[in-house]
KEGU-493264 format. One record per atom (N, C-alpha, C): residue number from 1; residue in one letter; atom name; x, y, z. Coordinates in Angstrom, 1 decimal, always signed. Layout:
residues N
<site resi="NUM" resn="A" name="CA" px="X" py="Y" pz="Z"/>
...
This chain:
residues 56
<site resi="1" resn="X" name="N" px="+0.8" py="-1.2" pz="+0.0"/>
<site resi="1" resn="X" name="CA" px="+0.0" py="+0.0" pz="+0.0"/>
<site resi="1" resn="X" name="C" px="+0.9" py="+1.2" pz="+0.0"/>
<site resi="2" resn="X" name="N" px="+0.2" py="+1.9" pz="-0.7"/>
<site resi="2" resn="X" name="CA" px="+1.5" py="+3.2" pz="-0.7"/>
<site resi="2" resn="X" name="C" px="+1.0" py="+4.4" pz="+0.0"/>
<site resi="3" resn="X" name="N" px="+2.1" py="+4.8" pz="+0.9"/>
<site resi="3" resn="X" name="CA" px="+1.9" py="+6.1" pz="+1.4"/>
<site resi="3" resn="X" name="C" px="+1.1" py="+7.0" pz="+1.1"/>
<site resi="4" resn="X" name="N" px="-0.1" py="+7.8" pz="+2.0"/>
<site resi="4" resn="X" name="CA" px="-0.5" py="+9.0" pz="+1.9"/>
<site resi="4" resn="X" name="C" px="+0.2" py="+10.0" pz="+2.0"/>
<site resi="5" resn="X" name="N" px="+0.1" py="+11.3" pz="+1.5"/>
<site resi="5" resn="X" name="CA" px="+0.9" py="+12.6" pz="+2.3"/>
<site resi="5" resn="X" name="C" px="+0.0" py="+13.5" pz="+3.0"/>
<site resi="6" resn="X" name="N" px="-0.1" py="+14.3" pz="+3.8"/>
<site resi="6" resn="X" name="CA" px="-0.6" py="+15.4" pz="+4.5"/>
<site resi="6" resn="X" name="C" px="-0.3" py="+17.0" pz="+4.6"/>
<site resi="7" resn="X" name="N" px="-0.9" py="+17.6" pz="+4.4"/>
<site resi="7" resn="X" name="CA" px="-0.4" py="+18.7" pz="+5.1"/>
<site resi="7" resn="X" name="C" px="-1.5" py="+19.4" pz="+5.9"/>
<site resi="8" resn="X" name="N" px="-0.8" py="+20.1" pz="+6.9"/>
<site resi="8" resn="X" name="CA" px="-1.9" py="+21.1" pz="+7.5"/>
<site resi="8" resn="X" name="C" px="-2.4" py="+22.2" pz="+7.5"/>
<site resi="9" resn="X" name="N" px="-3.6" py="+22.4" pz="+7.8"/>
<site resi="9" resn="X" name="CA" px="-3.7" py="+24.0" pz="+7.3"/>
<site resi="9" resn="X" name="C" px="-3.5" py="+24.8" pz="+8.3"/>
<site resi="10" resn="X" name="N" px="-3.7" py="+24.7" pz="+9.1"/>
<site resi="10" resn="X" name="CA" px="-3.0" py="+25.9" pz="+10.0"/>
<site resi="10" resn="X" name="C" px="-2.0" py="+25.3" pz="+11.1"/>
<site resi="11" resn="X" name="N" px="-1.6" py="+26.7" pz="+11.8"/>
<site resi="11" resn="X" name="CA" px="-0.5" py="+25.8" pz="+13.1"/>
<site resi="11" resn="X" name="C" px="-1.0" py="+25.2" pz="+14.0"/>
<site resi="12" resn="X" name="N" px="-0.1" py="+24.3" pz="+14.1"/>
<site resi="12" resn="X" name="CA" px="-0.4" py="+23.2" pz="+15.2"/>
<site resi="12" resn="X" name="C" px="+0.1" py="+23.5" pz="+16.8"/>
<site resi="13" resn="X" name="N" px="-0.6" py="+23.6" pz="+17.9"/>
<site resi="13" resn="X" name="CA" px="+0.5" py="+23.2" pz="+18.9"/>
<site resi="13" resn="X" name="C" px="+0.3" py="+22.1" pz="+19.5"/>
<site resi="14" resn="X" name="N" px="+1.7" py="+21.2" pz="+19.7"/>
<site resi="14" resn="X" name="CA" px="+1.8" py="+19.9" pz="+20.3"/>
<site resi="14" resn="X" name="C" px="+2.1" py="+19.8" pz="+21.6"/>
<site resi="15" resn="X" name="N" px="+1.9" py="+18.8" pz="+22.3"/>
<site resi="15" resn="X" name="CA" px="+2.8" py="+18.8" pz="+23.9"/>
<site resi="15" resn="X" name="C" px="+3.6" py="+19.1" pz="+23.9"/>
<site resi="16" resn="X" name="N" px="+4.6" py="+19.2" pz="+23.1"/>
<site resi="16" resn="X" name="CA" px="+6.0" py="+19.4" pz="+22.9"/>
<site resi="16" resn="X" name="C" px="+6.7" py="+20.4" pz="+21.6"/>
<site resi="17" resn="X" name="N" px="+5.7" py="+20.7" pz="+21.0"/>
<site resi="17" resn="X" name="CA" px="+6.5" py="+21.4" pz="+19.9"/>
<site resi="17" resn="X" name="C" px="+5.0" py="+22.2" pz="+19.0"/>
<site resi="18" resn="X" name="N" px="+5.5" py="+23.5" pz="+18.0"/>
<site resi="18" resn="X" name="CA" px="+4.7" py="+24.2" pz="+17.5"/>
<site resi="18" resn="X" name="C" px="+5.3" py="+24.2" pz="+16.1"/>
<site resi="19" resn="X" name="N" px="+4.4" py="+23.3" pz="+15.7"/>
<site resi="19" resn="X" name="CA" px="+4.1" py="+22.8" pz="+13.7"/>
<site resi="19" resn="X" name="C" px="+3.3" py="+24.1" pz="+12.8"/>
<site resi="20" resn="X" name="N" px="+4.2" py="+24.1" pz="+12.2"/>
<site resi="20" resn="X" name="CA" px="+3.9" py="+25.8" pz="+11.4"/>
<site resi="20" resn="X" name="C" px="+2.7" py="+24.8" pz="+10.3"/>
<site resi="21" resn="X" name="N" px="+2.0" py="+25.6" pz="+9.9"/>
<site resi="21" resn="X" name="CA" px="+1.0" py="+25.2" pz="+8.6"/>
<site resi="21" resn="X" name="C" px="+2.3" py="+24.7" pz="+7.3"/>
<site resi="22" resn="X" name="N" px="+1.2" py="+23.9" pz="+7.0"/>
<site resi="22" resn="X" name="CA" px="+1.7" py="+23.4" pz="+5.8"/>
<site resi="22" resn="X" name="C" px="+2.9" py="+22.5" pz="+6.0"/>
<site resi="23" resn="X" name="N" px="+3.2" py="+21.8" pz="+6.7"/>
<site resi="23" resn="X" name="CA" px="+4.0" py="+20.9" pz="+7.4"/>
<site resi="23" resn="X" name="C" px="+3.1" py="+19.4" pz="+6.6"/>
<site resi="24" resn="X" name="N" px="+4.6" py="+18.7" pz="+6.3"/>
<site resi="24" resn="X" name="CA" px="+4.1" py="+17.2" pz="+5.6"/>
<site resi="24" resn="X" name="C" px="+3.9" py="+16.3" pz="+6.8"/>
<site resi="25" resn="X" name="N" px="+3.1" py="+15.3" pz="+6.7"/>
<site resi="25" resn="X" name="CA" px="+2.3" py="+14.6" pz="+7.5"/>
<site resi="25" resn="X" name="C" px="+1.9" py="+13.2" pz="+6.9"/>
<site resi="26" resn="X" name="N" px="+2.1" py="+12.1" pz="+7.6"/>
<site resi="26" resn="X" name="CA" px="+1.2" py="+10.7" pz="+7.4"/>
<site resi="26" resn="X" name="C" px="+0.5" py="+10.5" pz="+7.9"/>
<site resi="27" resn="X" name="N" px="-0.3" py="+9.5" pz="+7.7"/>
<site resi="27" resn="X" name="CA" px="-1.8" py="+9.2" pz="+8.6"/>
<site resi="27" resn="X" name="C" px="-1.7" py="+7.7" pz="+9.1"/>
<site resi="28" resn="X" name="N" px="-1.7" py="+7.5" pz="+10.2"/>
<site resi="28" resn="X" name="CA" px="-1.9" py="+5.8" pz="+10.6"/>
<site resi="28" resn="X" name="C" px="-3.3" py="+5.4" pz="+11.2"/>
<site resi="29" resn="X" name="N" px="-3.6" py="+5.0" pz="+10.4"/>
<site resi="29" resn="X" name="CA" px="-5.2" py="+5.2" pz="+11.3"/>
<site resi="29" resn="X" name="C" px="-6.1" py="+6.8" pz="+11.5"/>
<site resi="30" resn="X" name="N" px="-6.6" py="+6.7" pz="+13.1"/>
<site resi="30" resn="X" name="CA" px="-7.0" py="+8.3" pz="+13.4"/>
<site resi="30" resn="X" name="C" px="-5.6" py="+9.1" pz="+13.7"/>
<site resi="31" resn="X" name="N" px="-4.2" py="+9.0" pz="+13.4"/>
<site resi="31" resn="X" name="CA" px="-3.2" py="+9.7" pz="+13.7"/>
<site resi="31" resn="X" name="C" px="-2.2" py="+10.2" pz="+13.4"/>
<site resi="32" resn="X" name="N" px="-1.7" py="+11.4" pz="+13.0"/>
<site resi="32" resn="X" name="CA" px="-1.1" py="+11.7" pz="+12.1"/>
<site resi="32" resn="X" name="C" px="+0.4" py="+12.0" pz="+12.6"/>
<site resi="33" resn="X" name="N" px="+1.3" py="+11.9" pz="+11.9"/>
<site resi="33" resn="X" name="CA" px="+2.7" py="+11.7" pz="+12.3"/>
<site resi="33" resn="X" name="C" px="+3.4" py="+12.4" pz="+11.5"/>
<site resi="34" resn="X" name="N" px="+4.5" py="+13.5" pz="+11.8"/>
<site resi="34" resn="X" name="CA" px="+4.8" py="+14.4" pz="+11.6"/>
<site resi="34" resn="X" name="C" px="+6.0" py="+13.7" pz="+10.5"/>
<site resi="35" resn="X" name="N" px="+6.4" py="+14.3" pz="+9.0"/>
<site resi="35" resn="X" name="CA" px="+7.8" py="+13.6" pz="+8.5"/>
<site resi="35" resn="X" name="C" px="+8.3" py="+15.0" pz="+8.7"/>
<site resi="36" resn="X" name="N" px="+9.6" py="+14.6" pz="+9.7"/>
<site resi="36" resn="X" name="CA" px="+10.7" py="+15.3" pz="+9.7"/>
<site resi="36" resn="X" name="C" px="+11.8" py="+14.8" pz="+10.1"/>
<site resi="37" resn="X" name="N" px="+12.6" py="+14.6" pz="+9.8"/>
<site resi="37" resn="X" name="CA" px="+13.7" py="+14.2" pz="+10.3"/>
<site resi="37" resn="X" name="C" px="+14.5" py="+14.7" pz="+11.8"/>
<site resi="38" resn="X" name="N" px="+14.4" py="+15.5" pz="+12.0"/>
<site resi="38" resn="X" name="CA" px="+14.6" py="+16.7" pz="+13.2"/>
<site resi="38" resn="X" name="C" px="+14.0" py="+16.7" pz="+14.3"/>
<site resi="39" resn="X" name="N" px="+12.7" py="+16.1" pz="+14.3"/>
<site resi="39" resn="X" name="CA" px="+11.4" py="+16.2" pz="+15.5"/>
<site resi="39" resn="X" name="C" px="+10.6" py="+15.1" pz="+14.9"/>
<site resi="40" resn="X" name="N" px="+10.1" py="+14.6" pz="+16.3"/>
<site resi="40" resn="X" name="CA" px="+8.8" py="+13.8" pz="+15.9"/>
<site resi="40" resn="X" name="C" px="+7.4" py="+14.5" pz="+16.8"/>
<site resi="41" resn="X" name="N" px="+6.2" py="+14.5" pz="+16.3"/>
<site resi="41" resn="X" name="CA" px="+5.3" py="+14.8" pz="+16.9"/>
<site resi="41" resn="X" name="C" px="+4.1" py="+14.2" pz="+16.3"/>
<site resi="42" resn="X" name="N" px="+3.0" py="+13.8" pz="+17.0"/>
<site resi="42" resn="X" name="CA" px="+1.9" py="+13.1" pz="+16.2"/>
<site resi="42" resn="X" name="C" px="+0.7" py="+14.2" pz="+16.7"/>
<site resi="43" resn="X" name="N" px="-0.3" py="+14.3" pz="+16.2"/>
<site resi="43" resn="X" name="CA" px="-1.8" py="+14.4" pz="+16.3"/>
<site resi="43" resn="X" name="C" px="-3.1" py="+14.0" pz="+15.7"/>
<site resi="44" resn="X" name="N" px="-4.2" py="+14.3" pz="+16.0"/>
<site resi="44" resn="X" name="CA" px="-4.7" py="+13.2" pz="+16.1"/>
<site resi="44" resn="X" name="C" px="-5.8" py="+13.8" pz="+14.6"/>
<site resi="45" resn="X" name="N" px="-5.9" py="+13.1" pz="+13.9"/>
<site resi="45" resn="X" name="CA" px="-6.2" py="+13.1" pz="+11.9"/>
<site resi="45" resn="X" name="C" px="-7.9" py="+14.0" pz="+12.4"/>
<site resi="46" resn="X" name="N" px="-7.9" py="+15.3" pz="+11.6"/>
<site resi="46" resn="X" name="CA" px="-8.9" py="+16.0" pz="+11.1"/>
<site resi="46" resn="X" name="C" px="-9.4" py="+16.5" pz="+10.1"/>
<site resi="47" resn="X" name="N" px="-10.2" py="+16.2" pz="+9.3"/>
<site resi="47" resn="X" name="CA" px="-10.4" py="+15.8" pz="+7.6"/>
<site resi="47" resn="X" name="C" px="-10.6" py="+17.7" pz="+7.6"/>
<site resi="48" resn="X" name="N" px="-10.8" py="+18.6" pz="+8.6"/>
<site resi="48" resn="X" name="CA" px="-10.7" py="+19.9" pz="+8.7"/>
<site resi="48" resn="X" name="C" px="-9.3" py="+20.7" pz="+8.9"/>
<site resi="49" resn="X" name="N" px="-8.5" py="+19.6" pz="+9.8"/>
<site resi="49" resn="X" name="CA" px="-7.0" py="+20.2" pz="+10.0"/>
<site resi="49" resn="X" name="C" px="-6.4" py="+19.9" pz="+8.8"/>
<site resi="50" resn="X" name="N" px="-6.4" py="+18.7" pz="+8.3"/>
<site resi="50" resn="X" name="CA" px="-5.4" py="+18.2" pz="+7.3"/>
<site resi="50" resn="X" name="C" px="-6.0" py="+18.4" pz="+6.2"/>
<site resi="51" resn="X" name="N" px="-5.4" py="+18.3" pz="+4.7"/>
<site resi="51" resn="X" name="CA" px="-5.7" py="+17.6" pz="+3.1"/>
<site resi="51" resn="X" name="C" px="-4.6" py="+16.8" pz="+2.8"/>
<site resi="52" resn="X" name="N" px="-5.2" py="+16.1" pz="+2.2"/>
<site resi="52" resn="X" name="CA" px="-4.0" py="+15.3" pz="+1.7"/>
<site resi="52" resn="X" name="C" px="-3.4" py="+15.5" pz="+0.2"/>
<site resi="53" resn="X" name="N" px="-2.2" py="+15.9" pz="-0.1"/>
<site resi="53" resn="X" name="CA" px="-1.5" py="+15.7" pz="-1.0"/>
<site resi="53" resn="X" name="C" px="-0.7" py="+14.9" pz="-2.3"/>
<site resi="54" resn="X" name="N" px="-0.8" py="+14.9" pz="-3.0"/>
<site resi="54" resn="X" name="CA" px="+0.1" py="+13.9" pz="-3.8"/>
<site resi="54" resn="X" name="C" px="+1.7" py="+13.9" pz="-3.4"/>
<site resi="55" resn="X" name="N" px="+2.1" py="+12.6" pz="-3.6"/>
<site resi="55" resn="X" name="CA" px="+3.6" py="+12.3" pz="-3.1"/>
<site resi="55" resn="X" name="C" px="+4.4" py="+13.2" pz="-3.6"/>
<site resi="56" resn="X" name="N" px="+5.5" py="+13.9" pz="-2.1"/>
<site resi="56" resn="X" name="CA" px="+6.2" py="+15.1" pz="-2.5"/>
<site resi="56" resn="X" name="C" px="+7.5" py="+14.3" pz="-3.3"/>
């Protein structure tokens, strides 16, 4: 199965960290997981927070 991509529309803030808009994202289920190399951070999938993208 191949990868979805994500991004968000606006900023995010996490327990731990503040995700600017438009940040790339996967979806596991209800939960979305941040791709960066640098940080990890998840939240939780909203067909209002997120769209999904074609593969960058």
């Amino acid at each position: 199965m191949e990868t979805q991509y994500y991004r968000n529309n606006l900023d995010l803030q996490t327990l731990f960290d503040y995700i600017e808009a438009d940040s790339l994202w996967t979806r596991n289920e209800d939960m979305m997981i941040l791709v960066d190399e640098d940080r990890h951070a998840e939240y939780p999938y909203s067909p209002t927070m997120f769209r999904e993208v074609p593969n960058p």
